[in-house]
C-alpha positions as CSV (number, residue, x, y, z in Angstrom):
1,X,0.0,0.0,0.0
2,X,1.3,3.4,-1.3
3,X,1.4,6.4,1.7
4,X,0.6,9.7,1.0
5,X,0.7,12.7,2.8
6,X,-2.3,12.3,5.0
7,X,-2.4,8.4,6.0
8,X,-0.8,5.2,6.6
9,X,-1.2,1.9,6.5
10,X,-2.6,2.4,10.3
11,X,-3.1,5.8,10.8
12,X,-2.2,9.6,10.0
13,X,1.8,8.6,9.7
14,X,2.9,13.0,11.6
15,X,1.4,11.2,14.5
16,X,3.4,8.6,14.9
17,X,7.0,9.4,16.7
18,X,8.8,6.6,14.7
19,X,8.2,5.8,11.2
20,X,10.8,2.6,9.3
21,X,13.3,3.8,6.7
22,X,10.8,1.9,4.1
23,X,7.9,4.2,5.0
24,X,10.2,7.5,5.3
25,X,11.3,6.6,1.7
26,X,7.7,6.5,0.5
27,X,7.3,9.7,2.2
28,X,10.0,11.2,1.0
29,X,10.1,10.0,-2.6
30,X,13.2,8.8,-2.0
31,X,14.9,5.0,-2.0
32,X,16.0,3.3,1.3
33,X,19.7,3.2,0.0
34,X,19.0,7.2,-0.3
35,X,18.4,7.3,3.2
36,X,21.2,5.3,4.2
37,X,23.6,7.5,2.3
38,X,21.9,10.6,3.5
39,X,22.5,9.1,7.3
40,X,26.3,7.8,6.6
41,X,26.9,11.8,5.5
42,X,25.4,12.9,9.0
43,X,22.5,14.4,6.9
44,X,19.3,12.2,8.8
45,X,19.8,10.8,12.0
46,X,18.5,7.3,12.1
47,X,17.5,5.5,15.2
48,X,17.1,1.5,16.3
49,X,14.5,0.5,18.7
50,X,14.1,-3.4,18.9
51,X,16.6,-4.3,16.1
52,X,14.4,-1.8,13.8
53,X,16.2,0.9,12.4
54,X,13.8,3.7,12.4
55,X,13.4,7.7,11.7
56,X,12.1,10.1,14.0
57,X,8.9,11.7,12.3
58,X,10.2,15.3,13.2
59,X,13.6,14.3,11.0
60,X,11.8,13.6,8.3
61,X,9.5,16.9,8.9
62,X,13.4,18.5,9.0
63,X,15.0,17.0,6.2
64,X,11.3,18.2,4.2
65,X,12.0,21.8,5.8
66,X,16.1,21.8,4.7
67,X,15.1,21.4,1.4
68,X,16.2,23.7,-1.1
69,X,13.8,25.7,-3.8
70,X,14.1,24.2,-7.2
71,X,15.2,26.8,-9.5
72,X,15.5,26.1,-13.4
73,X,18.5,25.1,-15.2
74,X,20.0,27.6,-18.3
């Protein structure tokens, strides 16, 4: 099942603290080995809870908010 801004497969996925690096990809429109690499380069700060790694939903919210404006190319 696809995620969009609004839900989840369980519920509204800004109230949950934690979301898994496979739903933060969806979220983000980015892949998992994107994540990884953005977390290796200090740029996301991953977490693990019970062998899960996992993102904090206010990182993603951050990592959304540090993006830059998309300007055209010449």
């Amino acid at each position: 099942m696809a995620l969009d801004a609004t839900t989840s497969t369980n519920s509204s996925w800004h109230g949950r603290p934690l979301q898994s690096v496979r739903d933060a990809a969806r979220l983000l429109g980015l892949s998992t080995t994107t994540l990884y690499k953005m977390a290796r380069c200090g740029d996301l700060k991953l977490k693990r809870l019970a062998g899960r790694t996992m993102i904090e939903t206010s990182e993603i919210v951050r990592v959304i908010d540090s993006a830059n404006d998309w300007t055209p190319s010449r």
